[in-house]
TORKE-535857 format. One record per residue (C-alpha): x, y negated, z negated; residue in three letters. Coordinates in nm, 2 decimals. Each point is the difference from the previous one (the first is absolute). Example, Ala and Ser with C-alpha at 12.3 -4.5 7.8 and 13.67 -1.06 7.14 Angstrom:
<zazas>
> xx_yy_zz_resn
> 1.23_0.45_-0.78_ALA
> 0.14_-0.34_0.07_SER
</zazas>
This chain:
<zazas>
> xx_yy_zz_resn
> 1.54_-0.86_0.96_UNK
> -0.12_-0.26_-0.26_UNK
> -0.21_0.09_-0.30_UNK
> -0.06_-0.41_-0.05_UNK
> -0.36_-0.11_-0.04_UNK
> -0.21_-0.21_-0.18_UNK
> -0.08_0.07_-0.36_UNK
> -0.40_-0.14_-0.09_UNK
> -0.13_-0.03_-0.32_UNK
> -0.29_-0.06_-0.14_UNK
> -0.05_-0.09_-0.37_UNK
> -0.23_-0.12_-0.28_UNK
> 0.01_-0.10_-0.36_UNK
> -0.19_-0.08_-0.27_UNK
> 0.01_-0.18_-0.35_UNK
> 0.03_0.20_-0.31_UNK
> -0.11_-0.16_-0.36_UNK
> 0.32_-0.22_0.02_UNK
> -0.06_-0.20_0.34_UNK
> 0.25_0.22_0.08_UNK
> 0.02_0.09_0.40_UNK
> -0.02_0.43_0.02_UNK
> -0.05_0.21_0.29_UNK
> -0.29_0.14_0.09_UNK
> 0.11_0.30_0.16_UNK
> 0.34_0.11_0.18_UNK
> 0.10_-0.23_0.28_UNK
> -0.16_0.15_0.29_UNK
> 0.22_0.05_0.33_UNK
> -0.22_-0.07_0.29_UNK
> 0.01_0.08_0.39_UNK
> 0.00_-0.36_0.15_UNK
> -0.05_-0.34_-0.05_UNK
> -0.32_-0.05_0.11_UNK
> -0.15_0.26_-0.21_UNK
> 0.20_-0.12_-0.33_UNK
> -0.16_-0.36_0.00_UNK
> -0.33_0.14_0.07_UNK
> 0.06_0.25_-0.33_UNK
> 0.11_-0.30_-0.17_UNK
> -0.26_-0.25_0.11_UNK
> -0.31_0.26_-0.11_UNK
> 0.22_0.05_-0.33_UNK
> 0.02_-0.34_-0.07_UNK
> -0.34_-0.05_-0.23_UNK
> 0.07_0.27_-0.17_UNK
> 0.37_-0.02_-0.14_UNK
> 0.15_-0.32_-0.17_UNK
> 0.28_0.00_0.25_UNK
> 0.04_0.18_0.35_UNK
> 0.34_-0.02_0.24_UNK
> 0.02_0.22_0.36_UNK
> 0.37_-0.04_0.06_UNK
> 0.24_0.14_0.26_UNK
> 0.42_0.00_0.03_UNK
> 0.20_0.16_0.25_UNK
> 0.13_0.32_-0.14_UNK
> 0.29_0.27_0.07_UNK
> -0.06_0.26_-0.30_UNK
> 0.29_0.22_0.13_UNK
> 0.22_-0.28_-0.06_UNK
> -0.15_-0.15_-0.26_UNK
> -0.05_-0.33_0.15_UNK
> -0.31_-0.27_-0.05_UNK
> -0.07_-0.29_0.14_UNK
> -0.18_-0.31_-0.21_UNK
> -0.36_0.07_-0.09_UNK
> -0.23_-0.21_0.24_UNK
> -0.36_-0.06_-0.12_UNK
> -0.28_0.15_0.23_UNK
> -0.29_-0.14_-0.20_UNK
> -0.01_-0.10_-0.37_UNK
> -0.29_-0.13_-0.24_UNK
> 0.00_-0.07_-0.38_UNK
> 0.30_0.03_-0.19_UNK
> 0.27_0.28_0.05_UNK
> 0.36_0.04_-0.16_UNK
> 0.28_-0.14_0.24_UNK
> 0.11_0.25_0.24_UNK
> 0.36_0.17_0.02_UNK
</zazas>
């Protein structure tokens, strides 16, 4: 049996006295896709920057797949 899914995050950040780029809160993991980008789209006044982002995942092995942007508004730090 495989433990592989899909790992979907959902993330915001903001801009400190700097103009530096900080998150807002913990990166969020979130059920689906569909529910991420609509997070991210009602987010996205609010927060400076907002990514919903998904990568195939196997946590028991420790393997992930390349980040793949769901929705993204404003500016966010590049994704690992």
């Amino acid at each position: 049996m495989s433990t592989s899914g899909k790992l979907i995050v959902l993330a915001a950040f903001t801009k400190d006295d700097e103009g530096n780029l900080i998150p807002a809160f913990d990166p969020r993991q979130v059920d689906n896709e569909e529910r991420a980008k609509r997070d991210a789209r009602m987010m996205a006044d609010q927060y400076d920057g907002v990514v919903a982002w998904s990568r195939d995942a196997d946590p028991a092995i420790g393997e992930y797949g390349p980040p793949v942007v769901l929705f993204q508004s404003g500016e966010i730090p590049e994704l690992e």
